[in-house]
RODO-2510 file (C-alpha; in nm, 4 decimals, decimal comma):
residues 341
     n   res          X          Y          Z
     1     x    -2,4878    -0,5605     0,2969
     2     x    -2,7119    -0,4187     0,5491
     3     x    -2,5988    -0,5053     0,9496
     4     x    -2,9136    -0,7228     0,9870
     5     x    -2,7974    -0,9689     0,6981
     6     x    -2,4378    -1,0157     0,9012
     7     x    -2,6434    -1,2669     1,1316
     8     x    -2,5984    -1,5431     0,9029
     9     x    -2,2178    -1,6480     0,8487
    10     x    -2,1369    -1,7028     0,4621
    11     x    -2,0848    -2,0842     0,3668
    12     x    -1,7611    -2,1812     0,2597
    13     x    -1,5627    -2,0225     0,5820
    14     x    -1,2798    -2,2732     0,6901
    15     x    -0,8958    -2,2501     0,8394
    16     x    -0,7233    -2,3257     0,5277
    17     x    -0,9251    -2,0119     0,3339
    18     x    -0,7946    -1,7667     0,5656
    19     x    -0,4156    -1,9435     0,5869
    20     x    -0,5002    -1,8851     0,1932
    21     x    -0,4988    -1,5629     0,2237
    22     x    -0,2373    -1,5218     0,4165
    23     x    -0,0457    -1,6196     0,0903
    24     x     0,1556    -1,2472    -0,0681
    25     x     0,0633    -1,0781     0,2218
    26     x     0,1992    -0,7884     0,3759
    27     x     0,1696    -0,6781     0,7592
    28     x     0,2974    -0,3345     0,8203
    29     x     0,2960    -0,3174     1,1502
    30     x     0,4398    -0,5568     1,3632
    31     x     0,5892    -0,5387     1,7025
    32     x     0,8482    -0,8448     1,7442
    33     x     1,1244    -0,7741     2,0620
    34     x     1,3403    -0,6879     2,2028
    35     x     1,1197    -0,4422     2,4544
    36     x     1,1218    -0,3598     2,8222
    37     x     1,1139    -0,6586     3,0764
    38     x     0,8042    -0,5364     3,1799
    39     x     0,6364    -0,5603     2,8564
    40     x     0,7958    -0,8952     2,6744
    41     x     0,7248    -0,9947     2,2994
    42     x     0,5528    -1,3061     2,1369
    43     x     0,8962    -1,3495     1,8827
    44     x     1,1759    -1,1626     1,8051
    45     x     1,2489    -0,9945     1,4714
    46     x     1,3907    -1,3219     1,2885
    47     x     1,0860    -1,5707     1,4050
    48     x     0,8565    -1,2831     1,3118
    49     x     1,0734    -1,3164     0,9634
    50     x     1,0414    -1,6534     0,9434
    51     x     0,7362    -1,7320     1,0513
    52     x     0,5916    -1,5082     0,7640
    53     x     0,8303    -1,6451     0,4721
    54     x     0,6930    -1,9797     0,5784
    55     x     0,3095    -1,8846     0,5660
    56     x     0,3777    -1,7695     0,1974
    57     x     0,3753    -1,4272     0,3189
    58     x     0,5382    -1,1677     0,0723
    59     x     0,6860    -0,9182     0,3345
    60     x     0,6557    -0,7364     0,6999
    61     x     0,7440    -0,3680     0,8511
    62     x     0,9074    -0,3576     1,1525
    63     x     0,7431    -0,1150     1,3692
    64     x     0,9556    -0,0315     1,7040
    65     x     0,8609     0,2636     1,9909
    66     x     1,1663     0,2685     2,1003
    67     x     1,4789     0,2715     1,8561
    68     x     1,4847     0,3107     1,4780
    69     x     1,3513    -0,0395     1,3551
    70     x     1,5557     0,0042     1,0124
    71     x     1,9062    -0,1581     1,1883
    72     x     1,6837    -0,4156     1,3439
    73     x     1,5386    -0,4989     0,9140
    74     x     1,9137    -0,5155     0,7738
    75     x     2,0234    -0,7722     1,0564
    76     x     1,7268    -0,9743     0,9591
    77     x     1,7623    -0,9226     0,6104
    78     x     2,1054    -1,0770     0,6100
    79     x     1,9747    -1,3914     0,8332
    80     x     1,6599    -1,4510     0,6632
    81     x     1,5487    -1,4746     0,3366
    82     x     1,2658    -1,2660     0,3553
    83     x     1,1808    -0,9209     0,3188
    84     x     1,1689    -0,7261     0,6194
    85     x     1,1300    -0,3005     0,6452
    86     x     1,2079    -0,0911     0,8953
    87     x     1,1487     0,2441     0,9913
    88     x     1,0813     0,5577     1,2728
    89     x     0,8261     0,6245     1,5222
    90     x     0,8932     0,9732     1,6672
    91     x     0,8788     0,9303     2,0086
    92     x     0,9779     1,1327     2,3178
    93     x     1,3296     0,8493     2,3197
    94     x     1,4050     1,0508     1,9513
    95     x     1,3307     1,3597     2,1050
    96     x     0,9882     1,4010     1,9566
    97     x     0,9714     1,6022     1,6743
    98     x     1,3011     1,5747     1,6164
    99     x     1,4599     1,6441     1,2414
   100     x     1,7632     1,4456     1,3178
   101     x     1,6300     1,1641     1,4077
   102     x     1,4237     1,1286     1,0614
   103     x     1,7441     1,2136     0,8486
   104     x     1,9217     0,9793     1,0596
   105     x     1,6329     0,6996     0,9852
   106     x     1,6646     0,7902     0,6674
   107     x     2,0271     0,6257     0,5948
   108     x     2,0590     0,4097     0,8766
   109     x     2,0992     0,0493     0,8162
   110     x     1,7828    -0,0661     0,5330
   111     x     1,6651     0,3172     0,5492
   112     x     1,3544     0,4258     0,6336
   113     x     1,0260     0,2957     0,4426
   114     x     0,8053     0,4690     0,7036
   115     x     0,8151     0,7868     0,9116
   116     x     0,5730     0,7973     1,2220
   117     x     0,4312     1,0985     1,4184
   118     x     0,4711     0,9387     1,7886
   119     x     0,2665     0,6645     1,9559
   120     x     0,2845     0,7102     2,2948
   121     x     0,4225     1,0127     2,2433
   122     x     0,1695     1,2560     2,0342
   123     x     0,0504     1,5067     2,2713
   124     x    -0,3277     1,3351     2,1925
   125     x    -0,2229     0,9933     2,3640
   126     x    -0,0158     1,1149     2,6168
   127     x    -0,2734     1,3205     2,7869
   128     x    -0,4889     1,0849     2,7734
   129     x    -0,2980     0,8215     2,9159
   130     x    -0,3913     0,7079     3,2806
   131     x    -0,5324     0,4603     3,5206
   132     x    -0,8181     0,4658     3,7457
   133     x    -0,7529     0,6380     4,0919
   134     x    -0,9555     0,5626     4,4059
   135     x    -1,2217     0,5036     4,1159
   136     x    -1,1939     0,7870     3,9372
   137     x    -1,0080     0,7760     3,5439
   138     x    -0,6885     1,0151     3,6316
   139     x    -0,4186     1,1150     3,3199
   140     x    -0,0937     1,0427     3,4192
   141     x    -0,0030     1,4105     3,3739
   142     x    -0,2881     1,4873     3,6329
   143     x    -0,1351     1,2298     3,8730
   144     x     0,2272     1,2839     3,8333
   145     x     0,3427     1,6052     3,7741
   146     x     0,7046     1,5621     3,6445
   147     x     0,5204     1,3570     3,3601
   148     x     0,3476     1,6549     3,2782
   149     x     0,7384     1,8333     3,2531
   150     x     0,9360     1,5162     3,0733
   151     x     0,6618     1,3859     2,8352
   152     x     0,3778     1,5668     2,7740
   153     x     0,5595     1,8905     2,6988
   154     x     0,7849     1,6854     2,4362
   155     x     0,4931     1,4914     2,2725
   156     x     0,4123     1,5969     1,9504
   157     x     0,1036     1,8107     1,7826
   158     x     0,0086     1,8629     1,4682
   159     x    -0,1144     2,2335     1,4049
   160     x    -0,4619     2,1641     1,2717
   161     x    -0,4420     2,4736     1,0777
   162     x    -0,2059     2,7955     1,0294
   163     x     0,1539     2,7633     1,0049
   164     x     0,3439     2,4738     1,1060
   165     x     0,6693     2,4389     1,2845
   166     x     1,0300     2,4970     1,1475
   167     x     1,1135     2,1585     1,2988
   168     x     0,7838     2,0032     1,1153
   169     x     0,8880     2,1654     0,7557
   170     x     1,2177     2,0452     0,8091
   171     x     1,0972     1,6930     0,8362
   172     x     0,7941     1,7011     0,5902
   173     x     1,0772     1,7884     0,3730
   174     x     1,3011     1,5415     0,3948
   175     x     1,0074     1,2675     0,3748
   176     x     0,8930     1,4448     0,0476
   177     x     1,2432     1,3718    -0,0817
   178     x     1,2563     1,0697    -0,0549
   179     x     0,9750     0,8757    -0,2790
   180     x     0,9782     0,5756    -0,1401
   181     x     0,9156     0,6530     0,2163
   182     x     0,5423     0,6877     0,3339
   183     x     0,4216     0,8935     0,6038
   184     x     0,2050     0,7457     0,9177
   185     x    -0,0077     0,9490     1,0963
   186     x     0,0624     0,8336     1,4361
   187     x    -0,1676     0,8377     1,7247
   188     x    -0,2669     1,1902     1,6876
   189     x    -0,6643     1,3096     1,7380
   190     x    -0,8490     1,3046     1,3824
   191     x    -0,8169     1,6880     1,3186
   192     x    -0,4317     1,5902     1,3341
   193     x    -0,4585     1,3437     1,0730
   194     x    -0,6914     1,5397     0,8319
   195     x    -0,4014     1,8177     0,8407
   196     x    -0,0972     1,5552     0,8345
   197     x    -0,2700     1,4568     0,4581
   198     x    -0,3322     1,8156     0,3520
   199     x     0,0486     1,8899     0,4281
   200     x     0,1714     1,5264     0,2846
   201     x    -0,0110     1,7096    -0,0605
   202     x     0,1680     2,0234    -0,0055
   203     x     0,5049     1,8289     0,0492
   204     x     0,4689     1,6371    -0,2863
   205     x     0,4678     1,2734    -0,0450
   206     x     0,2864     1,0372    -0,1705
   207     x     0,1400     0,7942     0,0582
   208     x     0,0006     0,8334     0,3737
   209     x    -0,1200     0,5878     0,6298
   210     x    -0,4114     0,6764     0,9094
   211     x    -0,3648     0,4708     1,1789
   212     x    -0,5802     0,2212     1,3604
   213     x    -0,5410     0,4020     1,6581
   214     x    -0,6789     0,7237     1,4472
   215     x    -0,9358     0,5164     1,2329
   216     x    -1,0862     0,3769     1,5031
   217     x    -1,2071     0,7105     1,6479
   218     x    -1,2963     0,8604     1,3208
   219     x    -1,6703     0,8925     1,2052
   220     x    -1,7363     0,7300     0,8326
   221     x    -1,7419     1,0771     0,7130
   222     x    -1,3687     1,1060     0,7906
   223     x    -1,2942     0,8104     0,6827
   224     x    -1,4264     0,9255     0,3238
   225     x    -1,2913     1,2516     0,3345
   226     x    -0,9536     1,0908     0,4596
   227     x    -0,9610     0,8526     0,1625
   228     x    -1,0958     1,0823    -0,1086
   229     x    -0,7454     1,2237    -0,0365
   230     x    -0,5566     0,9129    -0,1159
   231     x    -0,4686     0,8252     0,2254
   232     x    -0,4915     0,4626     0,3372
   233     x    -0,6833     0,3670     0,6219
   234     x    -0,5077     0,0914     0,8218
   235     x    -0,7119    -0,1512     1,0717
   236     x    -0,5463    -0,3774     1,2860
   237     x    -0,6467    -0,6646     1,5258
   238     x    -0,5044    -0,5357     1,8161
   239     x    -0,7287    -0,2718     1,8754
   240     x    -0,9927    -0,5377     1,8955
   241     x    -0,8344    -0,8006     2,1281
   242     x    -0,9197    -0,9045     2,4813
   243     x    -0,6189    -0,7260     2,5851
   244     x    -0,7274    -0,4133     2,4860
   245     x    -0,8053    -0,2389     2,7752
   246     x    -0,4828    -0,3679     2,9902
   247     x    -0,1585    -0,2207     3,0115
   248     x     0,0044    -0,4663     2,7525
   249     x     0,2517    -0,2171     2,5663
   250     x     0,4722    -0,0339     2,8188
   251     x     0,6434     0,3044     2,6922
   252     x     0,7532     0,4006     2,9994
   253     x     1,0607     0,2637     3,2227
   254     x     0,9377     0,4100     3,5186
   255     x     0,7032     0,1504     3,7041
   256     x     0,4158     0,4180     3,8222
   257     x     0,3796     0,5667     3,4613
   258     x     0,2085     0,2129     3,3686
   259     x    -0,1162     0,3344     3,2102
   260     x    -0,4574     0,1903     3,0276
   261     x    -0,3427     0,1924     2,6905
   262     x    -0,4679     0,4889     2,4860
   263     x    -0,7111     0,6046     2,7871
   264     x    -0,9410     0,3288     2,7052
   265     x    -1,1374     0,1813     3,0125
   266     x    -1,2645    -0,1351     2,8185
   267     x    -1,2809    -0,2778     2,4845
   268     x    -1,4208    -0,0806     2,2110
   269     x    -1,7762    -0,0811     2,1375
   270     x    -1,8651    -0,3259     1,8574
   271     x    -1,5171    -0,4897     1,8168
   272     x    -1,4243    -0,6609     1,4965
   273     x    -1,7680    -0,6107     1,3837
   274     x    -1,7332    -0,1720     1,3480
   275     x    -1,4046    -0,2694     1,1384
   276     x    -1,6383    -0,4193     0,8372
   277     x    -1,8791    -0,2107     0,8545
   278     x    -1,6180     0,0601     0,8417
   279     x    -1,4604    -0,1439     0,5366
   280     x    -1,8167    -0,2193     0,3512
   281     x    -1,9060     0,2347     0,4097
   282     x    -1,5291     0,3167     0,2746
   283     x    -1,4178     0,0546     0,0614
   284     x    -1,1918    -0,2101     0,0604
   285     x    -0,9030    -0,0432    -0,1765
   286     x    -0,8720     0,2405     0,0514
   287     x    -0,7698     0,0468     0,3624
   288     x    -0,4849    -0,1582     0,4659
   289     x    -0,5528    -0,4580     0,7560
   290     x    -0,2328    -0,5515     0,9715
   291     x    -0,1953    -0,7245     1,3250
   292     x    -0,0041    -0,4763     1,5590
   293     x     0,0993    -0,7879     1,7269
   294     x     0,3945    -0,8632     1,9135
   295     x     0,2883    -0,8286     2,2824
   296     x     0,3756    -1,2004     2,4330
   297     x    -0,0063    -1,2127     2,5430
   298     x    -0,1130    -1,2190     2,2631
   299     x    -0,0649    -1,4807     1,9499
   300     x     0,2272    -1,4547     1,6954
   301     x     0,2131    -1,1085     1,4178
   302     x     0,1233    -1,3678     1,1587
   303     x    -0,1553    -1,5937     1,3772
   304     x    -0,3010    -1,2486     1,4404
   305     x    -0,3100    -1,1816     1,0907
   306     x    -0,4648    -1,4941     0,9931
   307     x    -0,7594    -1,4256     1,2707
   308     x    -0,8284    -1,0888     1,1697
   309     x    -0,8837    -1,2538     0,8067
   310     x    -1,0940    -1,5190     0,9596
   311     x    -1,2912    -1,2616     1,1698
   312     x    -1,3898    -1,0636     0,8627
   313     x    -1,4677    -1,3385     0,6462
   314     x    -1,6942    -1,4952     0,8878
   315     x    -1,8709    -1,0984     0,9001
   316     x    -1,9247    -1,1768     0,4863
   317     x    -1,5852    -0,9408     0,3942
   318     x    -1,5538    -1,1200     0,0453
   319     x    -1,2331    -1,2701    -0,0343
   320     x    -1,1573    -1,0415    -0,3000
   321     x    -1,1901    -0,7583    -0,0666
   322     x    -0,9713    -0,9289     0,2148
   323     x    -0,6765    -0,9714    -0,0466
   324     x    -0,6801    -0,6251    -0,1280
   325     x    -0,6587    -0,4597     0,1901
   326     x    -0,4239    -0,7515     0,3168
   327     x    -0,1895    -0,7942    -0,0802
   328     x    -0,2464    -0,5571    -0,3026
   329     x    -0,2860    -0,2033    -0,1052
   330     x     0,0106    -0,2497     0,1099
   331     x     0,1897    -0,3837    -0,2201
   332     x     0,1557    -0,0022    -0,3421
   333     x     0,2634     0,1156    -0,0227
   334     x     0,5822    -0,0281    -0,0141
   335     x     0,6311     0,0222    -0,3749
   336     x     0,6397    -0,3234    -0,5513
   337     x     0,6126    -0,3296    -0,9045
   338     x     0,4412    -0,5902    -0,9250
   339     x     0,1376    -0,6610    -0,6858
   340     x     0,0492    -0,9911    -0,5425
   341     x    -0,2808    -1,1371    -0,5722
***
């Protein structure tokens, strides 16, 4: 479907098709609190739990920047009757790249399903993190020179060739071990993520997630070269909302390290629309759609969901398509034997 034909919306759309939907889904990346008081969430863990066991959804993965989300899934667990995984983002509060923090992950609580090169914390995000200054777009490192010292220098890269670090084997490792755990790339630049699937191959891990905060910067070209490795491409709503270019997510404790999120001065060009024409060029099996929700200004993990299934069916993403990226691809991700849909 060429961009000209999206003008017309498909018949059929209406609320209860995309609460259909909804129905066996999977959202692997939600954000419910606890956070800082200066950056509240929508629900906490168990209302993020519940709320998707009563939509009919079929599981979620907890996604935390600041502590290892896998205690957080085995409280819930126990509470609710629901599936609920956990896992780590490496972050400068583990240390970075920091192999004791993944074997920890690994056998605290539920244990790990994911392992996450940093957020806010790659050496890509964090140096481009900023704010405008007397009009001018300054990095935080630029502005604030201990930042430079305590973060930046701690945030991880991802050697995009050559050898790679003792501390990075060490981890790749342990991942590769363990078959059930997938890999995320993390917000790292899209050289970083085309060398974090080569070595995922080398480490015998299986799955590998891009994420939206790497897909969206990719060309289609990547995309396709990312997939024709087996990696899934993950799109969420969030990097599409009206919140997008305010400082909703705070990393940082320290008031004056409040930043545009990822660098971004205003809302991506083409919004919601670039996401299916990114889906229609690559192909629905080889992406995954979750919310990223969890900020309090923004609706509930599983509302979010629901819109970013009503957004794409109203740009003529067939139904079909929509369950796979949204039932059946993060169904193989997580391992289920049997996939929904």
């Amino acid at each position: 479907m060429s961009t000209s034909e999206l003008t017309f919306l498909p018949e059929g759309r209406s609320l209860d098709a995309s609460r259909k939907l909804l129905e066996g889904a999977i959202d692997i990346h939600v954000h419910a609190g606890p956070h800082l008081a200066s950056s509240p969430r929508r629900v906490d863990p168990f209302e993020a739990a519940t709320e998707a066991r009563d939509a009919g959804m079929r599981a979620i993965v907890l996604m935390d920047v600041f502590q290892v989300s896998t205690g957080t899934a085995y409280l819930v667990n126990r509470v609710v009757d629901f599936p609920v995984f956990g896992g780590l983002i490496m972050n400068t509060v583990y240390g970075g790249m920091n192999p004791r923090s993944v074997r920890t992950a690994l056998h605290y609580g539920a244990g790990a399903r994911f392992v996450s090169f940093g957020t806010h914390s790659t050496y890509y995000q964090a140096s481009r993190e900023g704010r405008v200054v007397d009009g001018v777009f300054k990095p935080l490192s630029v502005i604030y020179p201990t930042f430079a010292e305590q973060e930046l220098a701690r945030a991880i890269r991802i050697p995009v060739k050559g050898p790679i670090s003792p501390e990075l084997d060490e981890i790749l490792l342990m991942i590769g071990e363990h078959g059930n755990v997938y890999l995320r790339s993390g917000h790292v630049s899209s050289e970083e993520a085309m060398r974090v699937i080569e070595l995922a191959k080398e480490y015998g891990i299986d799955q590998v997630v891009v994420d939206s905060a790497v897909t969206k910067n990719m060309t289609i070209e990547e995309q396709r070269q990312a997939a024709s490795q087996g990696a899934w491409l993950e799109h969420t709503l969030a990097a599409f909302t009206h919140t997008t270019s305010i400082p909703k997510t705070h990393y940082y404790v320290e008031k004056e390290y409040v930043s545009i999120d990822e660098g971004m001065h205003d809302e991506p060009s083409g919004g919601v629309r670039t996401v299916a024409e990114q889906i229609r060029a690559v192909g629905a099996e080889h992406c995954i759609l979750s919310s990223d929700f969890g900020v309090y200004t923004l609706p509930t993990p599983v509302e979010g969901l629901r819109e970013f299934i009503a957004c794409l069916l109203d740009l003529g993403i067939e139904e079909q398509e929509i369950r796979q990226m949204v039932s059946l691809n993060p169904s193989k991700l997580l391992g289920f034997r049997e996939h929904s849909g």
